[in-house]
DSSP file (Angstrom, degrees, kcal/mol; ACC not computed):
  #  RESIDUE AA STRUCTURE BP1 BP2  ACC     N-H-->O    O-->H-N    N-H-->O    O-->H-N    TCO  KAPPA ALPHA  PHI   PSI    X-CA   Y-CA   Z-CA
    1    1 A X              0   0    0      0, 0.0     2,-0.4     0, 0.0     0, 0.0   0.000 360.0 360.0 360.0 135.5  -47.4   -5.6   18.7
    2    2 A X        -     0   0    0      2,-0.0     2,-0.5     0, 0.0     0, 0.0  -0.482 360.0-177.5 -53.7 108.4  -50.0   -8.3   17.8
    3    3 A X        -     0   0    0     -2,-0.4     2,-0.2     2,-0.0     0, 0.0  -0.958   8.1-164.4-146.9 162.8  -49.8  -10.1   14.9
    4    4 A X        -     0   0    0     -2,-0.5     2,-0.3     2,-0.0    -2,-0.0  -0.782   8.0-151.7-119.9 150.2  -51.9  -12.6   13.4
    5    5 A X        -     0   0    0     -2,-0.2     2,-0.4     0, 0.0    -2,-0.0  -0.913  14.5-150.8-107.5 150.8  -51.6  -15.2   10.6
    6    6 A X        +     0   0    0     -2,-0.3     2,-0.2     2,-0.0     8,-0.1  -0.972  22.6 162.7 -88.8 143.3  -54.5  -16.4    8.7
    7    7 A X        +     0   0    0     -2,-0.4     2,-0.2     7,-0.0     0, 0.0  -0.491  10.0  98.4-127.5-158.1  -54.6  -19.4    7.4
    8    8 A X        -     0   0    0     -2,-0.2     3,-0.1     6,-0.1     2,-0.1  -0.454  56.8 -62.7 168.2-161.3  -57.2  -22.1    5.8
    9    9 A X    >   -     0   0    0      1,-0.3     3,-0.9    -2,-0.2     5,-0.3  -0.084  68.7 -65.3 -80.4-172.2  -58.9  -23.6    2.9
   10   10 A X  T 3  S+     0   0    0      1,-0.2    -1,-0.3     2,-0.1     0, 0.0  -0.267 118.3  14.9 -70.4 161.0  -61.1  -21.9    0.3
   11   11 A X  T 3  S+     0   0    0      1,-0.1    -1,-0.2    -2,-0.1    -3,-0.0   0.366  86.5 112.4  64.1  -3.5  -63.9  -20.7    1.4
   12   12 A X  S <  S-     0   0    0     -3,-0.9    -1,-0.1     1,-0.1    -2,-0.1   0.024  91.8 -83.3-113.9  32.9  -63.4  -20.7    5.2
   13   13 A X  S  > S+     0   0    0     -5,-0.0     4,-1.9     3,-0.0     5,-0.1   0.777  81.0 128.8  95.6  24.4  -63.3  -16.5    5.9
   14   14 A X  H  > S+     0   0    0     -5,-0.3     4,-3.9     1,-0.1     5,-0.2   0.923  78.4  44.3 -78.6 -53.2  -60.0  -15.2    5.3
   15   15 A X  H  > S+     0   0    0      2,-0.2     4,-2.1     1,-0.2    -1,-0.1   0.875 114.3  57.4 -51.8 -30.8  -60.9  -12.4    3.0
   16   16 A X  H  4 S+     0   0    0      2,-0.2     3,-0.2     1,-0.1    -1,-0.2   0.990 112.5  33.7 -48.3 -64.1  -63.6  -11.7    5.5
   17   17 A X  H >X S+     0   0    0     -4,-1.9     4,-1.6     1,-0.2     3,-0.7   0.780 118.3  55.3 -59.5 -28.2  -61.6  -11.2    8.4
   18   18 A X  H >X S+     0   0    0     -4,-3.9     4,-1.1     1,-0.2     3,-0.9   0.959 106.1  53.5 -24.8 -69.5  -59.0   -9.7    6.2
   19   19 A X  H 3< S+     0   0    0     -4,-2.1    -2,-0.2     1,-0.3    -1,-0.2   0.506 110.4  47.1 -50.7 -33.0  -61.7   -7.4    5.1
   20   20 A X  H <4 S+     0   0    0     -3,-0.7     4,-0.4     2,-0.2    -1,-0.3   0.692 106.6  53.4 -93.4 -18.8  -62.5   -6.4    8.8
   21   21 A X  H <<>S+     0   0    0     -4,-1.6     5,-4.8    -3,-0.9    -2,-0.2   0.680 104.6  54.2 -81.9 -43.7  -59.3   -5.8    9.9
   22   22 A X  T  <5S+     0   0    0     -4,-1.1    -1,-0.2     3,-0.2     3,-0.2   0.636 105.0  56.6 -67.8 -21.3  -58.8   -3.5    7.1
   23   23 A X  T   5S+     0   0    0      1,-0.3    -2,-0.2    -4,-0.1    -1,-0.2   0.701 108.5  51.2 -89.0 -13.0  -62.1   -1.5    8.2
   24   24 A X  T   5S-     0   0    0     -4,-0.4    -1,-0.3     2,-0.1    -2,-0.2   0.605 121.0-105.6-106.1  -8.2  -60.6   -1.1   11.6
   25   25 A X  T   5 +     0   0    0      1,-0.2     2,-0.8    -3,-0.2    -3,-0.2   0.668  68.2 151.5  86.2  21.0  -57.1    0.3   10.5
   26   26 A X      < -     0   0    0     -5,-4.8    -1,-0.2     1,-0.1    -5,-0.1  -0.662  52.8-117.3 -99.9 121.4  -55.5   -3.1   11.3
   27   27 A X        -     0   0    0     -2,-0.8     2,-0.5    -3,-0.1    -1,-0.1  -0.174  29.4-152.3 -58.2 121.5  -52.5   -3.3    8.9
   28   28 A X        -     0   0    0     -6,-0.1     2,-0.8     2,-0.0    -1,-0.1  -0.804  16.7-169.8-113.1 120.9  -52.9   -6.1    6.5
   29   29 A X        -     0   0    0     -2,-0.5     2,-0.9     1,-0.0    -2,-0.0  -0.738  11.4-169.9-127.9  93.5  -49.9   -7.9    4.9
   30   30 A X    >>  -     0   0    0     -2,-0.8     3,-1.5     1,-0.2     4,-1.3  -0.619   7.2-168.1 -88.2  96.1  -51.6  -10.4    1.9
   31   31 A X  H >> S+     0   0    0     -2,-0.9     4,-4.8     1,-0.3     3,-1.3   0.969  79.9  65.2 -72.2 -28.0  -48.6  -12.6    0.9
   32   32 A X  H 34 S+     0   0    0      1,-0.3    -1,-0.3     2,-0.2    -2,-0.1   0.375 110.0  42.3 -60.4  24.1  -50.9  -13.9   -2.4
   33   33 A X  H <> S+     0   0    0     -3,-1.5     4,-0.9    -2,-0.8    -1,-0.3   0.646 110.8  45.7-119.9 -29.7  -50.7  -10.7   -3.3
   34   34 A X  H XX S+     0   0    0     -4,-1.3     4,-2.0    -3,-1.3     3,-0.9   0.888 113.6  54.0 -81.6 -38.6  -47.4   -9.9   -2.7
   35   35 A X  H 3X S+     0   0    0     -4,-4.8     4,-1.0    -5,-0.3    -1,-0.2   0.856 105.1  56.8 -63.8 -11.2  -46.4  -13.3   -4.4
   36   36 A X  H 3> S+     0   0    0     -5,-0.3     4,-0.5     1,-0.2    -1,-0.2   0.841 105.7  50.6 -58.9 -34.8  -48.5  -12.2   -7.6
   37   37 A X  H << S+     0   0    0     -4,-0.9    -2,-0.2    -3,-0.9    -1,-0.2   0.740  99.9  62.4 -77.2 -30.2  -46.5   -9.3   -7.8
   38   38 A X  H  < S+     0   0    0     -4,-2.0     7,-0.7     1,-0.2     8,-0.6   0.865 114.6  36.8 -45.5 -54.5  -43.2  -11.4   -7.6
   39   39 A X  H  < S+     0   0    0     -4,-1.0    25,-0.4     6,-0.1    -2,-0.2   0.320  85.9 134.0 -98.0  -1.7  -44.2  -13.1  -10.8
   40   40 A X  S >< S-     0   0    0     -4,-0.5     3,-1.0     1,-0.1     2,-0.5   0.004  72.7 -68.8 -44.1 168.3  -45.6  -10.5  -12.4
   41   41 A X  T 3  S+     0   0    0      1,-0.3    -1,-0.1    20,-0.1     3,-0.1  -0.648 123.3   8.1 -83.7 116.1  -44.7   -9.6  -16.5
   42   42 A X  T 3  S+     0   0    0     -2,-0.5     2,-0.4     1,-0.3    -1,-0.3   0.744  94.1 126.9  75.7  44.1  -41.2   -8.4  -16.4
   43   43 A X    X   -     0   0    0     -3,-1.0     3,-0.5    -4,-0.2     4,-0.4  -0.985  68.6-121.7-116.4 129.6  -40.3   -9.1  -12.9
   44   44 A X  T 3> S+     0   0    0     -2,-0.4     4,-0.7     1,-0.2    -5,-0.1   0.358 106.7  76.1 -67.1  11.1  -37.0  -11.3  -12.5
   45   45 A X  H >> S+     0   0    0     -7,-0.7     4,-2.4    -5,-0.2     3,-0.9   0.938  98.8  46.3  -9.9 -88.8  -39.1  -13.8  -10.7
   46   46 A X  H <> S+     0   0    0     -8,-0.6     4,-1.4    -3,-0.5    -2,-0.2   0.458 103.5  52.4 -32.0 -33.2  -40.4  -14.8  -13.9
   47   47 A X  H 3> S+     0   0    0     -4,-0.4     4,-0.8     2,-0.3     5,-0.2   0.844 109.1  51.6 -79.2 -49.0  -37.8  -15.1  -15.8
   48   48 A X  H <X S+     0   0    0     -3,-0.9     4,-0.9    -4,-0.7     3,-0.4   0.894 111.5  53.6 -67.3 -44.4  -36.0  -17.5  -13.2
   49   49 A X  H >X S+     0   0    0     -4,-2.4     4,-2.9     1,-0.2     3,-1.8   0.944 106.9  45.7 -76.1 -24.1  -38.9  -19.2  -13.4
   50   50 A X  H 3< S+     0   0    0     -4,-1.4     4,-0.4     1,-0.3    -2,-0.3   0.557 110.8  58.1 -45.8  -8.6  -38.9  -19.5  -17.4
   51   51 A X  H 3< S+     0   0    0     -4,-0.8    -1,-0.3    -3,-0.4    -3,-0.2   0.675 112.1  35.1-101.2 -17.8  -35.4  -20.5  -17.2
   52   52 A X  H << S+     0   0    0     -3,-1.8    -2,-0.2    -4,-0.9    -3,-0.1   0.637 133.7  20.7-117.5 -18.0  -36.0  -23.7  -14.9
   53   53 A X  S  < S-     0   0    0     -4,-2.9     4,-0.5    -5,-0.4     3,-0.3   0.352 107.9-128.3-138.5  39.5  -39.2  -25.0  -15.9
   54   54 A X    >   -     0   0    0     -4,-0.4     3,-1.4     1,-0.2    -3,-0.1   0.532  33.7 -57.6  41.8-175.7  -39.5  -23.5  -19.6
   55   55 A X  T 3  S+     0   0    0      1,-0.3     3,-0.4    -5,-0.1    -1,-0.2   0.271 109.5  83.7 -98.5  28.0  -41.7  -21.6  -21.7
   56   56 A X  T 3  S+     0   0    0     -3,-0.3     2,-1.4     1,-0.2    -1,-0.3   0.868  87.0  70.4 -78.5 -40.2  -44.9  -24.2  -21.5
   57   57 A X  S <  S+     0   0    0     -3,-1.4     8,-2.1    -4,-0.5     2,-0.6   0.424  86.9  96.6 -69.7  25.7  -45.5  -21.9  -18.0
   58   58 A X  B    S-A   64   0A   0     -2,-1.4     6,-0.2    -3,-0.4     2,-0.2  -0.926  72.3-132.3-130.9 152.8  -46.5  -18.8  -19.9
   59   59 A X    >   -     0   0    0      4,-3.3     3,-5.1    -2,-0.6    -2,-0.0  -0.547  31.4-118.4 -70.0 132.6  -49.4  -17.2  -21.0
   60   60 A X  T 3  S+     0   0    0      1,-0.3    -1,-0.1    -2,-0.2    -2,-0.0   0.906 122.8  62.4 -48.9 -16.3  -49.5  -16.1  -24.9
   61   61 A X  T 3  S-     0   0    0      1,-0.1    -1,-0.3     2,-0.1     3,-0.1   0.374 124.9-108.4 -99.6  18.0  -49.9  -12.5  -22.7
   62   62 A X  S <  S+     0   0    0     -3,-5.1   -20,-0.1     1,-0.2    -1,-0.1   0.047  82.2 129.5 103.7 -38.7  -46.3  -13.0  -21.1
   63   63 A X  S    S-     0   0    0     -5,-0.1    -4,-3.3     1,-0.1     2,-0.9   0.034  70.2 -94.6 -72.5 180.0  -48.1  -13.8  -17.7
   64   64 A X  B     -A   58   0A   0    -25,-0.4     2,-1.0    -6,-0.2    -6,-0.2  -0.461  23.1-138.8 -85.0 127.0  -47.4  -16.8  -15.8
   65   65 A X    >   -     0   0    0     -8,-2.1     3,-1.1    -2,-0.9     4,-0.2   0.120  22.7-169.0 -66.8  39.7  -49.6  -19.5  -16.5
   66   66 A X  T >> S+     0   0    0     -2,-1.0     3,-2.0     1,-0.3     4,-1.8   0.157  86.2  54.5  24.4-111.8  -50.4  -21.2  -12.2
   67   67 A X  H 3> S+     0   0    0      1,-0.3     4,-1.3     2,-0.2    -1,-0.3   0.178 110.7  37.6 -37.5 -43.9  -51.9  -24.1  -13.3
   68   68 A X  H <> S+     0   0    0     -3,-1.1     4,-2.4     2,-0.2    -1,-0.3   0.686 116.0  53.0 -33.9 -49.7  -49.2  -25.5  -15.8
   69   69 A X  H <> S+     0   0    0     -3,-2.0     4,-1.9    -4,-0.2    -2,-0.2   0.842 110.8  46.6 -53.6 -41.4  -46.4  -24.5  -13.5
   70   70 A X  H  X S+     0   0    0     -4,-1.8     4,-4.2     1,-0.2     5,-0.2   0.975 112.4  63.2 -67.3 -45.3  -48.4  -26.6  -10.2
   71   71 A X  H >X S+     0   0    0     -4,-1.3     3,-0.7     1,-0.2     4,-0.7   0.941 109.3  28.7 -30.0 -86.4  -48.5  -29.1  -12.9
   72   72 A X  H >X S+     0   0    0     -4,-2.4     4,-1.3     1,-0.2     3,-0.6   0.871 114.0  56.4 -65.3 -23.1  -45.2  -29.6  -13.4
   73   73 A X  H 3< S+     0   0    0     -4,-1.9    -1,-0.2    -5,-0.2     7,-0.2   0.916 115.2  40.4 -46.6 -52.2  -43.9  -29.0  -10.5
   74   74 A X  H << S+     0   0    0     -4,-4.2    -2,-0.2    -3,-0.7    -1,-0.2   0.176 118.9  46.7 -92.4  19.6  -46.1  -31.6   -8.8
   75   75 A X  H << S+     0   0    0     -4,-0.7     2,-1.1    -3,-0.6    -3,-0.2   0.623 111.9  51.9-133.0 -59.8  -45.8  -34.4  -12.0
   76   76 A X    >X  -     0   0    0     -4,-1.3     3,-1.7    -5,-0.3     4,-1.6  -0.576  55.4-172.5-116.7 103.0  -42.1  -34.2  -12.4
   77   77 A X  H 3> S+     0   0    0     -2,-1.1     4,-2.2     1,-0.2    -1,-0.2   0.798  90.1  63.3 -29.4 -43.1  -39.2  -34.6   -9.3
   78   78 A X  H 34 S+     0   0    0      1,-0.2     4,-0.4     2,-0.2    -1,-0.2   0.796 105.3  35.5 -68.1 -25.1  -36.6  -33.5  -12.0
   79   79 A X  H <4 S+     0   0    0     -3,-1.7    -1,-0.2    -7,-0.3    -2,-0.2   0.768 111.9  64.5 -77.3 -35.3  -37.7  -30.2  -12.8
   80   80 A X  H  < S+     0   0    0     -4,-1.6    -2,-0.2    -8,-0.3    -1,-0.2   0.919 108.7  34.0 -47.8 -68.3  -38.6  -29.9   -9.4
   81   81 A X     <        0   0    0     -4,-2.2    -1,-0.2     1,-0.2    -2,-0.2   0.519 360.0 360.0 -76.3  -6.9  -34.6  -30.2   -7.8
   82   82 A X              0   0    0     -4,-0.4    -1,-0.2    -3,-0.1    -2,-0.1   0.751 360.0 360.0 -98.2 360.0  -32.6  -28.6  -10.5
Protein backbone atom coordinates (compact mmCIF):
# COMPACT_ATOMS: atom_id res chain seq x y z
CA UNK A 1 0.00 0.00 0.00
CA UNK A 2 0.85 3.69 -0.82
CA UNK A 3 1.13 6.03 1.56
CA UNK A 4 1.75 9.53 1.59
CA UNK A 5 2.77 12.27 4.08
CA UNK A 6 1.83 15.79 3.77
CA UNK A 7 3.70 18.25 4.93
CA UNK A 8 4.18 22.22 4.56
CA UNK A 9 3.56 25.64 5.80
CA UNK A 10 0.24 27.40 6.16
CA UNK A 11 -1.40 28.04 3.35
CA UNK A 12 0.44 25.78 0.83
CA UNK A 13 -2.64 22.99 -0.02
CA UNK A 14 -2.70 20.36 2.57
CA UNK A 15 -6.36 20.52 3.43
CA UNK A 16 -6.88 20.66 -0.23
CA UNK A 17 -5.23 17.62 -1.15
CA UNK A 18 -6.40 16.20 2.06
CA UNK A 19 -9.81 17.18 0.88
CA UNK A 20 -9.40 15.28 -2.47
CA UNK A 21 -8.18 12.33 -1.29
CA UNK A 22 -11.01 12.09 0.96
CA UNK A 23 -13.50 12.55 -2.27
CA UNK A 24 -11.82 9.60 -3.74
CA UNK A 25 -12.11 7.10 -0.81
CA UNK A 26 -8.33 7.62 -0.09
CA UNK A 27 -8.10 6.94 3.74
CA UNK A 28 -6.97 10.01 5.47
CA UNK A 29 -4.99 9.89 8.85
CA UNK A 30 -4.88 13.89 10.20
CA UNK A 31 -2.40 13.75 13.12
CA UNK A 32 -3.66 17.62 14.16
CA UNK A 33 -6.51 16.15 14.74
CA UNK A 34 -5.67 13.20 16.37
CA UNK A 35 -3.25 15.34 18.58
CA UNK A 36 -6.31 17.76 19.53
CA UNK A 37 -8.03 14.95 20.73
CA UNK A 38 -5.00 13.82 22.92
CA UNK A 39 -5.37 17.04 24.82
CA UNK A 40 -8.73 17.30 24.83
CA UNK A 41 -10.85 18.30 28.36
CA UNK A 42 -10.43 15.28 30.55
CA UNK A 43 -8.01 13.35 28.64
CA UNK A 44 -4.82 12.25 30.65
CA UNK A 45 -2.75 14.10 28.12
CA UNK A 46 -3.83 17.11 29.81
CA UNK A 47 -3.47 16.58 32.91
CA UNK A 48 0.38 15.44 32.41
CA UNK A 49 0.58 18.39 30.75
CA UNK A 50 -0.92 20.62 33.78
CA UNK A 51 1.31 18.81 36.02
CA UNK A 52 4.68 19.77 34.19
CA UNK A 53 4.13 23.16 32.99
CA UNK A 54 1.18 24.33 35.34
CA UNK A 55 -2.10 25.79 35.32
CA UNK A 56 -1.15 29.22 33.35
CA UNK A 57 -1.71 26.55 30.05
CA UNK A 58 -5.51 26.40 30.62
CA UNK A 59 -8.30 27.92 29.38
CA UNK A 60 -10.95 29.29 32.15
CA UNK A 61 -13.12 26.43 29.95
CA UNK A 62 -10.60 23.57 31.14
CA UNK A 63 -9.20 23.51 27.47
CA UNK A 64 -5.69 23.73 26.75
CA UNK A 65 -4.59 27.08 26.07
CA UNK A 66 -1.64 26.36 22.47
CA UNK A 67 -0.34 29.59 22.57
CA UNK A 68 0.81 29.83 26.34
CA UNK A 69 1.94 26.32 26.37
CA UNK A 70 4.36 27.12 22.83
CA UNK A 71 5.21 30.02 24.93
CA UNK A 72 6.67 28.40 27.51
CA UNK A 73 7.92 25.69 26.20
CA UNK A 74 9.94 27.79 23.70
CA UNK A 75 11.01 30.81 26.50
CA UNK A 76 12.05 28.48 29.22
CA UNK A 77 14.81 25.27 28.86
CA UNK A 78 13.74 24.34 32.50
CA UNK A 79 10.29 23.56 32.09
CA UNK A 80 11.16 22.19 28.91
CA UNK A 81 13.61 19.01 30.38
CA UNK A 82 11.91 18.12 33.54
Amino acid sequence: MLKVGLTGGIGCGKSTVSALFERFNIPVIDADIIARELVAVGQPALKILTQTFGLEIIHHDRSLNRAVLRQTIFSDPQKKNN
